[in-house]
PDB file as gemmi writes it, atoms N, CA and C in Angstrom:
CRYST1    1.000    1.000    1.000  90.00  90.00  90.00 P 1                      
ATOM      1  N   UNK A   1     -15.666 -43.959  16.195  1.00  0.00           N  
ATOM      2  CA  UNK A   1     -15.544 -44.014  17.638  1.00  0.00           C  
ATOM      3  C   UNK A   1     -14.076 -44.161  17.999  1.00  0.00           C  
ATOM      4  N   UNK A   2     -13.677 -43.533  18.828  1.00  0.00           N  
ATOM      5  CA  UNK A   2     -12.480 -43.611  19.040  1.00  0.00           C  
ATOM      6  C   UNK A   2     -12.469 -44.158  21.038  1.00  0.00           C  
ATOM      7  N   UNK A   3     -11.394 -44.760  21.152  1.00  0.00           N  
ATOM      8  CA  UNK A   3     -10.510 -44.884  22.792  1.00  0.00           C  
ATOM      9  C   UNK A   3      -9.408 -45.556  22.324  1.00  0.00           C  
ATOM     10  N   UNK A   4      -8.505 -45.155  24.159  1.00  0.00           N  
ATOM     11  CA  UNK A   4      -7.754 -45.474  24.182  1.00  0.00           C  
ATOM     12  C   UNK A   4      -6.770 -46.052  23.503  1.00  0.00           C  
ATOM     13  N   UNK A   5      -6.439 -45.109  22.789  1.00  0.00           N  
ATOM     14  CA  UNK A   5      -5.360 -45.187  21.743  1.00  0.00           C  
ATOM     15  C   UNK A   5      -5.116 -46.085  20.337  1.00  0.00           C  
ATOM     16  N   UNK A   6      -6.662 -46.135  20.256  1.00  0.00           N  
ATOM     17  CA  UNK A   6      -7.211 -46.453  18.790  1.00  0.00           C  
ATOM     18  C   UNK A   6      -7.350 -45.590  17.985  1.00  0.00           C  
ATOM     19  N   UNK A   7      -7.257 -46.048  16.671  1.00  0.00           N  
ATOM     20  CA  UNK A   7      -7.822 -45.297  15.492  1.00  0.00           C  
ATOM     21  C   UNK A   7      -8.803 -45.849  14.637  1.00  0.00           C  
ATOM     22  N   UNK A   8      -9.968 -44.278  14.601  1.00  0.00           N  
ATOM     23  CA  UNK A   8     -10.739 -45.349  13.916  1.00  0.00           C  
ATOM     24  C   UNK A   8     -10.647 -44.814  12.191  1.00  0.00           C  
ATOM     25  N   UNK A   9     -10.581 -45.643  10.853  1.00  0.00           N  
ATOM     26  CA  UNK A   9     -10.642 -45.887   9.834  1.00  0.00           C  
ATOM     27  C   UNK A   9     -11.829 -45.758   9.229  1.00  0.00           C  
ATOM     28  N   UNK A  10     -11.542 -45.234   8.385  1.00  0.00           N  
ATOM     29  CA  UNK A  10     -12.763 -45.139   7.637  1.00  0.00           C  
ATOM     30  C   UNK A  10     -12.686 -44.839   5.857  1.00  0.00           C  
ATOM     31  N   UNK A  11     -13.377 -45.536   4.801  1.00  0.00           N  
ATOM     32  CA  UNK A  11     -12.774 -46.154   3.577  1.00  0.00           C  
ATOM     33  C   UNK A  11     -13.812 -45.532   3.080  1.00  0.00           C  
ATOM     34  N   UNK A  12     -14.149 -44.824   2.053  1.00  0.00           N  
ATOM     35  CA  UNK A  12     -14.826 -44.894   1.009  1.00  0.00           C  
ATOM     36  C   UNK A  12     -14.390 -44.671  -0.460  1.00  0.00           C  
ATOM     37  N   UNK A  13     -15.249 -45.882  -1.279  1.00  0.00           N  
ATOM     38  CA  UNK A  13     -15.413 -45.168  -2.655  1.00  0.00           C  
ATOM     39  C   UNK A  13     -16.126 -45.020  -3.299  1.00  0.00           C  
ATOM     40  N   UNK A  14     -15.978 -43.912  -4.012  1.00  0.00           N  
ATOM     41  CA  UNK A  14     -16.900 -42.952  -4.771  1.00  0.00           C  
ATOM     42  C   UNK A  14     -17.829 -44.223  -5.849  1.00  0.00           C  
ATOM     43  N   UNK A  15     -19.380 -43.871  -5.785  1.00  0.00           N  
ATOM     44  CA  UNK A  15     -19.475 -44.365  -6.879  1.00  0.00           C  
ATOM     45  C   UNK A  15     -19.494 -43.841  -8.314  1.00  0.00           C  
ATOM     46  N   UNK A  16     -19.374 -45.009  -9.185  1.00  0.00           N  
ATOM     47  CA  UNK A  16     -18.581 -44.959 -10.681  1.00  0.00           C  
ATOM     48  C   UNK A  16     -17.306 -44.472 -10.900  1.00  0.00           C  
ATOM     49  N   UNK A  17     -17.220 -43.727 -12.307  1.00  0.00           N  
ATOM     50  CA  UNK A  17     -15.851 -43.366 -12.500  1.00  0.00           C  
ATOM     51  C   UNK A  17     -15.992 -41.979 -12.422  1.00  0.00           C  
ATOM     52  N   UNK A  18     -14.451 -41.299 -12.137  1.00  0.00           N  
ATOM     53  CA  UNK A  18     -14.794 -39.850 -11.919  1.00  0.00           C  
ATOM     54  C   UNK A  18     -13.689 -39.789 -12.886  1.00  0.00           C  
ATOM     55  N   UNK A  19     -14.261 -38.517 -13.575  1.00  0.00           N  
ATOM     56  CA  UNK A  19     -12.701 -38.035 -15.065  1.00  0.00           C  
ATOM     57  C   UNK A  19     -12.040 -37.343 -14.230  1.00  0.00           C  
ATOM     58  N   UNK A  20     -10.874 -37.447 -14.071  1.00  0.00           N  
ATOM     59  CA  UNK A  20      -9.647 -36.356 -13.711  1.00  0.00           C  
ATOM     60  C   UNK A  20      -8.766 -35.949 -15.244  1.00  0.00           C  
ATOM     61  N   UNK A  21      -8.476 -34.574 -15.630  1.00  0.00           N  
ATOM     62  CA  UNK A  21      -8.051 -34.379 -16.923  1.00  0.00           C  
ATOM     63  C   UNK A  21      -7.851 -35.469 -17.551  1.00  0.00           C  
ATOM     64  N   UNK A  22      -8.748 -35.848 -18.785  1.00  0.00           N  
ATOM     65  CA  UNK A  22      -9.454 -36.953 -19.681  1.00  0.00           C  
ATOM     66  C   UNK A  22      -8.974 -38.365 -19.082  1.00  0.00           C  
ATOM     67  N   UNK A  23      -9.045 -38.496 -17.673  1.00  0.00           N  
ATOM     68  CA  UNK A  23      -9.011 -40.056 -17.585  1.00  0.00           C  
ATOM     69  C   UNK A  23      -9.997 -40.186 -16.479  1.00  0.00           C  
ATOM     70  N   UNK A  24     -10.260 -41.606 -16.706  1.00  0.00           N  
ATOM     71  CA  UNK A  24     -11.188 -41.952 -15.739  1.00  0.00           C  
ATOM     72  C   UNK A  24     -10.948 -42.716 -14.755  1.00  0.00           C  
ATOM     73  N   UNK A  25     -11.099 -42.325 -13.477  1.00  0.00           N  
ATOM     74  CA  UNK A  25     -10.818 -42.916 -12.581  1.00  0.00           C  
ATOM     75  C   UNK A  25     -11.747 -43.966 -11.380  1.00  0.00           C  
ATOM     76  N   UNK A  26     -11.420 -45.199 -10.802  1.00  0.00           N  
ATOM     77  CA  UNK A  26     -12.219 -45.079  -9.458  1.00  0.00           C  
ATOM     78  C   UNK A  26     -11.591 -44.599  -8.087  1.00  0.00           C  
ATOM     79  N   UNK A  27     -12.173 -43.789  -7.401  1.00  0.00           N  
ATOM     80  CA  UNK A  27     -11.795 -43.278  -6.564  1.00  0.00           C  
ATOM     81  C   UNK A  27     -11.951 -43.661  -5.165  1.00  0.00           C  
ATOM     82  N   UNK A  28     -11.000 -43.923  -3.973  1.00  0.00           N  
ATOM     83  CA  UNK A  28     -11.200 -44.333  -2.956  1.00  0.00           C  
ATOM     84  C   UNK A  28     -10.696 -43.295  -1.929  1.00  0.00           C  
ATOM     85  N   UNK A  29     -11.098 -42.933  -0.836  1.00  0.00           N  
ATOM     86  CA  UNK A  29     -10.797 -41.784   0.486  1.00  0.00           C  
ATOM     87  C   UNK A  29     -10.744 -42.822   1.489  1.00  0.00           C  
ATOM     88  N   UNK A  30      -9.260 -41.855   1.954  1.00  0.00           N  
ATOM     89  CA  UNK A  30      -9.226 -42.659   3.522  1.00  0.00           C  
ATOM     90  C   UNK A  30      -9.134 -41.871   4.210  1.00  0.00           C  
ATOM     91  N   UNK A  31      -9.746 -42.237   5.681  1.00  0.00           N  
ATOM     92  CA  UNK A  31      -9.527 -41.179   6.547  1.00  0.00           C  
ATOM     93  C   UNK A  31      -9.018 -41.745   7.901  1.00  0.00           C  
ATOM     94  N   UNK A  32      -8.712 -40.992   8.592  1.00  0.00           N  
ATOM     95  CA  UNK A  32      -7.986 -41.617   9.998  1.00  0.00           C  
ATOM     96  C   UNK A  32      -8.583 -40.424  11.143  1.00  0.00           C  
ATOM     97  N   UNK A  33      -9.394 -40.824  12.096  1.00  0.00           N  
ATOM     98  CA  UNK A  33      -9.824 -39.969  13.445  1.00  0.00           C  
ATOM     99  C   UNK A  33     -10.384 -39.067  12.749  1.00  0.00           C  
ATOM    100  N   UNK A  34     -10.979 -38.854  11.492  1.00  0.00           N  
ATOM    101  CA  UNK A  34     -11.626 -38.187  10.866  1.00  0.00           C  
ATOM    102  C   UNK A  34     -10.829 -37.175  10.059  1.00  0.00           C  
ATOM    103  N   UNK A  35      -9.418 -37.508   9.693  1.00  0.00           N  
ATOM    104  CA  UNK A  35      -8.447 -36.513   8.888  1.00  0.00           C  
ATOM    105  C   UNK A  35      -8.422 -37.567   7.713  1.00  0.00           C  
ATOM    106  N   UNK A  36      -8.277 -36.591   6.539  1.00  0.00           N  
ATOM    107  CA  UNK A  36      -8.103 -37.213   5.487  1.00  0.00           C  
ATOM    108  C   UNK A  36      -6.384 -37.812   5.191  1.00  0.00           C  
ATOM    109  N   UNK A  37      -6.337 -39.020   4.743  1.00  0.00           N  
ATOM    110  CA  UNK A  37      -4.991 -39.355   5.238  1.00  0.00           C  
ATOM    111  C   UNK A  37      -4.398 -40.110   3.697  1.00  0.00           C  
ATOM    112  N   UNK A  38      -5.195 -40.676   2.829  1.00  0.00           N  
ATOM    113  CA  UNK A  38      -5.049 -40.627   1.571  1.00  0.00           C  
ATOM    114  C   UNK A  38      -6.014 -41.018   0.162  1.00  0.00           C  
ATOM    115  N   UNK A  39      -5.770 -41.102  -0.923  1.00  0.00           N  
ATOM    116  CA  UNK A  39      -6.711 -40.780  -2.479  1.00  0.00           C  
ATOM    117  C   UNK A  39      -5.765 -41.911  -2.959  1.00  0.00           C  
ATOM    118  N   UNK A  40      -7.061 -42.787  -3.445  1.00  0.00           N  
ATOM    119  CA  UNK A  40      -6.218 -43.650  -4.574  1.00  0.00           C  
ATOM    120  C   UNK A  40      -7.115 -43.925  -5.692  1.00  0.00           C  
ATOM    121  N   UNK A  41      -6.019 -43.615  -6.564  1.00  0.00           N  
ATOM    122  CA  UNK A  41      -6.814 -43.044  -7.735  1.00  0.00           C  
ATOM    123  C   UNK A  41      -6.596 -44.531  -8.490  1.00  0.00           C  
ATOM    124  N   UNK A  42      -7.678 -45.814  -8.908  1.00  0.00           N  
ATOM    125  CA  UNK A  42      -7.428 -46.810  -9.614  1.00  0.00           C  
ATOM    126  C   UNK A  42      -7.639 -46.360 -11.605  1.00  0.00           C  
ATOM    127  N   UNK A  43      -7.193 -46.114 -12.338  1.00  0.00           N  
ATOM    128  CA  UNK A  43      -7.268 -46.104 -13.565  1.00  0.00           C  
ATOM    129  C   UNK A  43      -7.844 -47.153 -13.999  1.00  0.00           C  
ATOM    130  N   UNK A  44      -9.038 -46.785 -13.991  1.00  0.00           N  
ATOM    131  CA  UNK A  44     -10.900 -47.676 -14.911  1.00  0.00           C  
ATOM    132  C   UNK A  44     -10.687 -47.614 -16.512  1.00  0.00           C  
ATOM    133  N   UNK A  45      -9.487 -46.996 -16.912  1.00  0.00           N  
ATOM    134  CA  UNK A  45      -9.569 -46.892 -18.764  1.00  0.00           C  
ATOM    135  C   UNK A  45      -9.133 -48.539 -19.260  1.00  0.00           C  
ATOM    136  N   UNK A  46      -9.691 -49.208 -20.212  1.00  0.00           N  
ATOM    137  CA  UNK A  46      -9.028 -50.491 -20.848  1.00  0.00           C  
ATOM    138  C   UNK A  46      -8.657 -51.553 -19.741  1.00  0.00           C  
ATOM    139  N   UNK A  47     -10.038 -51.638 -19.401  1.00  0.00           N  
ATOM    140  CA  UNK A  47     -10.182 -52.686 -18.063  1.00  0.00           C  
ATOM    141  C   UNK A  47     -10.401 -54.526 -19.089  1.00  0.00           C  
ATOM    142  N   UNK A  48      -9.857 -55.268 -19.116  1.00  0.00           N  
ATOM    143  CA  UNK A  48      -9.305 -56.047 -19.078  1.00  0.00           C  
ATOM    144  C   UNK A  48      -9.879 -57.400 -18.313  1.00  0.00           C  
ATOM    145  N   UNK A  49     -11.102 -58.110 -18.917  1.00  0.00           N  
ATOM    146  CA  UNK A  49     -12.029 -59.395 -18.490  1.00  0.00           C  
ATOM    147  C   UNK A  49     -10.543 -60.219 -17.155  1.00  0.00           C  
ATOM    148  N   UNK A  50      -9.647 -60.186 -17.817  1.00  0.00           N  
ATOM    149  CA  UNK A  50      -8.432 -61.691 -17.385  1.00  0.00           C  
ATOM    150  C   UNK A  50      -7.539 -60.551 -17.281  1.00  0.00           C  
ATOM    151  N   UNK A  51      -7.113 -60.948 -15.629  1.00  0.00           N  
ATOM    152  CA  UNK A  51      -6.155 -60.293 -14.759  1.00  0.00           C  
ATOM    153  C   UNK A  51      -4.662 -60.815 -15.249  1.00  0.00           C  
ATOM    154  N   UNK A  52      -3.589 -60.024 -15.984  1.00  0.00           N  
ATOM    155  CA  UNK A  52      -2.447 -60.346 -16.177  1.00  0.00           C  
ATOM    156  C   UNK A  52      -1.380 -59.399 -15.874  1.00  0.00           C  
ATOM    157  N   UNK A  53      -0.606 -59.794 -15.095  1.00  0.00           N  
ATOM    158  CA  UNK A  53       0.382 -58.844 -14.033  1.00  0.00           C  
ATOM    159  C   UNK A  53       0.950 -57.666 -15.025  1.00  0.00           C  
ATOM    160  N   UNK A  54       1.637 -58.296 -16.563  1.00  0.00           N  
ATOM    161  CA  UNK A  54       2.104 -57.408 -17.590  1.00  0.00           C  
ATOM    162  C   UNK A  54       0.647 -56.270 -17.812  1.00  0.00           C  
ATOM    163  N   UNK A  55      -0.695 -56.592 -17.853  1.00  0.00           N  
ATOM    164  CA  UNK A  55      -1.285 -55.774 -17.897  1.00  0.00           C  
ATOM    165  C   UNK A  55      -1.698 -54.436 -16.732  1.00  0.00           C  
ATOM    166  N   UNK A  56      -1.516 -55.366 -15.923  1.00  0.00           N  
ATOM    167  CA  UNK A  56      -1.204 -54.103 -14.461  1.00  0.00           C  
ATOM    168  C   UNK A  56       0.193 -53.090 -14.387  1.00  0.00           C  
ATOM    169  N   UNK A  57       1.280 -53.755 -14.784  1.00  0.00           N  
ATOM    170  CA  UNK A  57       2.546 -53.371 -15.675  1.00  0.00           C  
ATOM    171  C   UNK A  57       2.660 -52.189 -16.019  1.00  0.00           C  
ATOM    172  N   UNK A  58       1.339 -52.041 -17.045  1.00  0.00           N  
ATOM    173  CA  UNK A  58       1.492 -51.549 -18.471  1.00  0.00           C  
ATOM    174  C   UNK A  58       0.680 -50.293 -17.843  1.00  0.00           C  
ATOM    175  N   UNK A  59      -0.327 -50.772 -16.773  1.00  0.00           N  
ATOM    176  CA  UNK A  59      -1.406 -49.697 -16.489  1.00  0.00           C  
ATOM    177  C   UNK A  59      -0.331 -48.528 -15.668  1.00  0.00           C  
ATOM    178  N   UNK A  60       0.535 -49.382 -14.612  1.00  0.00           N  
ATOM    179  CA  UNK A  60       1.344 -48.423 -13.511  1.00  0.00           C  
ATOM    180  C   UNK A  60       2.238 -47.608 -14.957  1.00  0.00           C  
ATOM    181  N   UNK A  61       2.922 -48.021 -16.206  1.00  0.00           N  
ATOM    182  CA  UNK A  61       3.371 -47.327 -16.899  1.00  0.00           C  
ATOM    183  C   UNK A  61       2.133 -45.971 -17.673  1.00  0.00           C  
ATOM    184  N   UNK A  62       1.529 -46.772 -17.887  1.00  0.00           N  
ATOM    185  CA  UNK A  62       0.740 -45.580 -18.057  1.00  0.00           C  
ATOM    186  C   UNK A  62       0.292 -44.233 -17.039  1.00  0.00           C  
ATOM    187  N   UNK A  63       0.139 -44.875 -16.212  1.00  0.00           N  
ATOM    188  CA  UNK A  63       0.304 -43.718 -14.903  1.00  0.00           C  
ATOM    189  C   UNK A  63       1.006 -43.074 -14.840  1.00  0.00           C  
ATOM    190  N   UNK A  64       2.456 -43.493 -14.766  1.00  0.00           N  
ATOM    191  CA  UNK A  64       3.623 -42.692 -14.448  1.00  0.00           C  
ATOM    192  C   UNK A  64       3.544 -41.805 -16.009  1.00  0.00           C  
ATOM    193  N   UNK A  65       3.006 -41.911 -16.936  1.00  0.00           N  
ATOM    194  CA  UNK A  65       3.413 -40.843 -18.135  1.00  0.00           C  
ATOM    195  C   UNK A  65       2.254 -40.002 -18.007  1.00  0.00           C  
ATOM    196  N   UNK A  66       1.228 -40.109 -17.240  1.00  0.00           N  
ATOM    197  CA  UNK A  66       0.121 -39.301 -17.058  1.00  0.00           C  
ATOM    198  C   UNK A  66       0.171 -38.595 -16.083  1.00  0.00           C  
ATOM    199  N   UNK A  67       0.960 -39.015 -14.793  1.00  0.00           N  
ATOM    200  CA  UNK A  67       1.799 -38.058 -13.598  1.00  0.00           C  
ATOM    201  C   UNK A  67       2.670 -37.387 -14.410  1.00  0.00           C  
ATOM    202  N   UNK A  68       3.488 -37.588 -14.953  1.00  0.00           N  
ATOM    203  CA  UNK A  68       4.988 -37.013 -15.440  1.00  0.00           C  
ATOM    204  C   UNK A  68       4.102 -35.534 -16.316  1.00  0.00           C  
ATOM    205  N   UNK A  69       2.915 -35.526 -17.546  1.00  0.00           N  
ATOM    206  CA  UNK A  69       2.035 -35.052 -18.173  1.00  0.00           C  
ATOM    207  C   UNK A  69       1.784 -33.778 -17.347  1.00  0.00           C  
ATOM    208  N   UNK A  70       1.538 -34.484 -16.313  1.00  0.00           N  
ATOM    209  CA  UNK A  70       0.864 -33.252 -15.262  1.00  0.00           C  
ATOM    210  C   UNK A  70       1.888 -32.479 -14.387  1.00  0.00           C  
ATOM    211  N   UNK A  71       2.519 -33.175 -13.636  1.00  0.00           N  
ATOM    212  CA  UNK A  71       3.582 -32.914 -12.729  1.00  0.00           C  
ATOM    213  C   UNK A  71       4.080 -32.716 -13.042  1.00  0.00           C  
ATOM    214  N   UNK A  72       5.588 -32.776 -14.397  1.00  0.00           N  
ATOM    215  CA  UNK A  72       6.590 -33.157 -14.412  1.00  0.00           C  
ATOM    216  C   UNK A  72       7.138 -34.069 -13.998  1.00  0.00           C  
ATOM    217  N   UNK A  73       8.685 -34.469 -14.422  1.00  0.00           N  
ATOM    218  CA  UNK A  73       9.424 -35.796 -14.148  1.00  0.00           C  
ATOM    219  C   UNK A  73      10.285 -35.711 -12.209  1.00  0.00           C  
ATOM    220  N   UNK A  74      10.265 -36.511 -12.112  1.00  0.00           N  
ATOM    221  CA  UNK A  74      10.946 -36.720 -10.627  1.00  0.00           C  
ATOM    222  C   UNK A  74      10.146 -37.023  -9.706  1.00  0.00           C  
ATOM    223  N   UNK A  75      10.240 -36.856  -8.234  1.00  0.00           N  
ATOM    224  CA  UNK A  75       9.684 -37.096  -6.930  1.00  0.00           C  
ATOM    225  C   UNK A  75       8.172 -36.047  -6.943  1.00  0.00           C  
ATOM    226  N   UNK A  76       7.562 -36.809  -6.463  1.00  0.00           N  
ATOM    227  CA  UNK A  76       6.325 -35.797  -6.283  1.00  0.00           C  
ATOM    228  C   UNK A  76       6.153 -35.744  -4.853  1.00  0.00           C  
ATOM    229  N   UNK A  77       7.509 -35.046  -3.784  1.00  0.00           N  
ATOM    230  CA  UNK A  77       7.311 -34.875  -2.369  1.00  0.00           C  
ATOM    231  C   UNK A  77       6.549 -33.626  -2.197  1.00  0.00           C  
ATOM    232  N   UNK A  78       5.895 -33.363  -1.357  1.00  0.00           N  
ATOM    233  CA  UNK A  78       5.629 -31.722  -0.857  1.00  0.00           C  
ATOM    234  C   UNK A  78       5.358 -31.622   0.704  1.00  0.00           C  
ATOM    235  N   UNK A  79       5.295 -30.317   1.351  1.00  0.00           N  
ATOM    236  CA  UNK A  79       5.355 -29.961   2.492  1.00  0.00           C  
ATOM    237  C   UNK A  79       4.205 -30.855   3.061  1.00  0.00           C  
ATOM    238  N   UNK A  80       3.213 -31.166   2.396  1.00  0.00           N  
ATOM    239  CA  UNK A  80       1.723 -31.654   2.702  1.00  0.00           C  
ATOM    240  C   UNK A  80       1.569 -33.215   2.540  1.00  0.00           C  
ATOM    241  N   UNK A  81       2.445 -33.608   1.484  1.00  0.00           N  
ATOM    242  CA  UNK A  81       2.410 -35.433   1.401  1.00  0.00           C  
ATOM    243  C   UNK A  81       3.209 -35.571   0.257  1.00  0.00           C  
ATOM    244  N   UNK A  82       3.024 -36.729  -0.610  1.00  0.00           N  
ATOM    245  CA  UNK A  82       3.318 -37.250  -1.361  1.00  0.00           C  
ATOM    246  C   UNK A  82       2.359 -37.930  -2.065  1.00  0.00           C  
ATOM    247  N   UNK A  83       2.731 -37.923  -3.469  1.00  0.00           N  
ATOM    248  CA  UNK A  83       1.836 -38.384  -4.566  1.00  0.00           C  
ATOM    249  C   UNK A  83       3.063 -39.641  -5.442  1.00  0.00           C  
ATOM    250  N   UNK A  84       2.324 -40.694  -5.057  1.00  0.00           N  
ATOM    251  CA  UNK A  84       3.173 -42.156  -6.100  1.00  0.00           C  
ATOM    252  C   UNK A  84       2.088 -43.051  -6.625  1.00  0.00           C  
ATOM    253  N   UNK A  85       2.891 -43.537  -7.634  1.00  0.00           N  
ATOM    254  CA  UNK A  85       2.448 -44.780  -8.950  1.00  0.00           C  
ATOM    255  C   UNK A  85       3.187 -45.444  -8.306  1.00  0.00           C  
ATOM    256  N   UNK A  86       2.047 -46.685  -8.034  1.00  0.00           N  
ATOM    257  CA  UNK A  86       2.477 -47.983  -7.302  1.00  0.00           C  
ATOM    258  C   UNK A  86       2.129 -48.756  -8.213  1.00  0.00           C  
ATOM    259  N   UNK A  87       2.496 -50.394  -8.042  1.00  0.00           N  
ATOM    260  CA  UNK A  87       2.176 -51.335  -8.325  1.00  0.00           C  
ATOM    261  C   UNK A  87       2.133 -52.031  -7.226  1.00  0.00           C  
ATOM    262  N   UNK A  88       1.237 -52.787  -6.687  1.00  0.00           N  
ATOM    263  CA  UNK A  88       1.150 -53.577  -5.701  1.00  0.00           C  
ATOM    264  C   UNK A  88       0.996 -54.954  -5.771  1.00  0.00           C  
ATOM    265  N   UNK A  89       2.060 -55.596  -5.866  1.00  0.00           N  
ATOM    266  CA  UNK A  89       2.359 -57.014  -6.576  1.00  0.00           C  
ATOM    267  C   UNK A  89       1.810 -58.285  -5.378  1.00  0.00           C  
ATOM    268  N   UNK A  90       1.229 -58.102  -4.326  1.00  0.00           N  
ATOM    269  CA  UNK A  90       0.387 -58.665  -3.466  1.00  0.00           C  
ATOM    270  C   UNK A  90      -1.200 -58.362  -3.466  1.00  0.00           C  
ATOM    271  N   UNK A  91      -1.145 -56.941  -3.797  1.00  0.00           N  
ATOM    272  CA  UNK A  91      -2.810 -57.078  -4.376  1.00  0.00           C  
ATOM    273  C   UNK A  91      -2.823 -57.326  -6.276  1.00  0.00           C  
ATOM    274  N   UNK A  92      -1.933 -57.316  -6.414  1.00  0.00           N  
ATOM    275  CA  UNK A  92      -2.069 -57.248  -7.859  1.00  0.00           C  
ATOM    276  C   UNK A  92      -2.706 -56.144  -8.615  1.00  0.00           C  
ATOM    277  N   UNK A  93      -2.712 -54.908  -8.342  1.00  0.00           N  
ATOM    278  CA  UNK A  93      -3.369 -53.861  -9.102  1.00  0.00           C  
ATOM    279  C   UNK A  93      -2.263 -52.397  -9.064  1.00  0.00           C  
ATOM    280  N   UNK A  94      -2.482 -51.604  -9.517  1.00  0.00           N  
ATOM    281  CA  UNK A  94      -1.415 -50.324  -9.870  1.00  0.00           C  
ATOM    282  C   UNK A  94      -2.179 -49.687  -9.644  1.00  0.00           C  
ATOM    283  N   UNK A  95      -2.126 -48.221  -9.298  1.00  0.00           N  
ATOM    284  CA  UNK A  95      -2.556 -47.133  -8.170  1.00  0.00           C  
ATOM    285  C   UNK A  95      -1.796 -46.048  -8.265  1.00  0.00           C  
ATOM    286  N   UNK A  96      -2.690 -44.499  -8.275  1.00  0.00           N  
ATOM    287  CA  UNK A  96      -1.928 -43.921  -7.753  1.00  0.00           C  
ATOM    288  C   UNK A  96      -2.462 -43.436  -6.282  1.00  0.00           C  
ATOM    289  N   UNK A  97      -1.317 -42.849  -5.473  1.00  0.00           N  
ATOM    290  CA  UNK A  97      -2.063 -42.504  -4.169  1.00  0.00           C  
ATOM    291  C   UNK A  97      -1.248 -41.144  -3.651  1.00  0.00           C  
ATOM    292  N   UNK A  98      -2.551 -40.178  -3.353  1.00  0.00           N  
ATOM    293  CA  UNK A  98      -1.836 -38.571  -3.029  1.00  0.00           C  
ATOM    294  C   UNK A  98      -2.012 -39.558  -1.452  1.00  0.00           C  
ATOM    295  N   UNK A  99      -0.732 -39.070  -0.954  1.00  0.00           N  
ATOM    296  CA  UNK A  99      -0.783 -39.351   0.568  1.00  0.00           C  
ATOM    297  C   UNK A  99      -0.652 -37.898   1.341  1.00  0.00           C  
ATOM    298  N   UNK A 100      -1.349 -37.900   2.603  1.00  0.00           N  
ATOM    299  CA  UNK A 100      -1.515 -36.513   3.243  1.00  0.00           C  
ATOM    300  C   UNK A 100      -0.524 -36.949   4.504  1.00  0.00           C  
ATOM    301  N   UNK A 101       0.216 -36.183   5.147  1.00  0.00           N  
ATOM    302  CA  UNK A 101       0.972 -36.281   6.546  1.00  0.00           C  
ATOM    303  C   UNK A 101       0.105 -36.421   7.781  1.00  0.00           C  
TER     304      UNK A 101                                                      
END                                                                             
């Protein structure tokens, strides 16, 4: 529902894991006024009972060599969005996220 100069949000994720070339992912969609606005891809491989920041660390490193794998090395800008390996040291988890404009 939308007014006056609201937006409305809307979150889903996929259930289980989805493979993207041999990894497994959980997957979350966001959308904004009904445009897709971004994908965050959480890496479900060597999930880990006890949350330890070096292990979230290790996961965003692993990401970035599994972007780099695919992409190549450098910025992943394009006319359409951007694609980054985060670490998010307030939620405590590593991510990647295709962002749309």
């Amino acid at each position: 529902m939308k007014y006056n100069g609201a937006s409305l949000e809307r979150i889903y994720t996929l259930k289980g894991t989805k493979s993207i070339s041999n990894k497994n992912f959980i997957v979350s969609i966001y959308f904004v006024n009904k445009y897709l606005k971004e994908i965050h891809l959480y890496n479900a491989e060597d999930n880990s009972e006890d949350w330890l920041e070096s292990n979230e660390l290790d996961r965003k490193r692993r990401q970035d060599e599994w972007l780099n794998s695919l992409l190549g090395k450098g910025s992943y800008k394009y006319p359409w969005g951007v694609i980054e390996s985060v670490f998010d040291p307030k939620g405590g988890f590593s991510s990647i996220i295709i962002r749309y404009k």
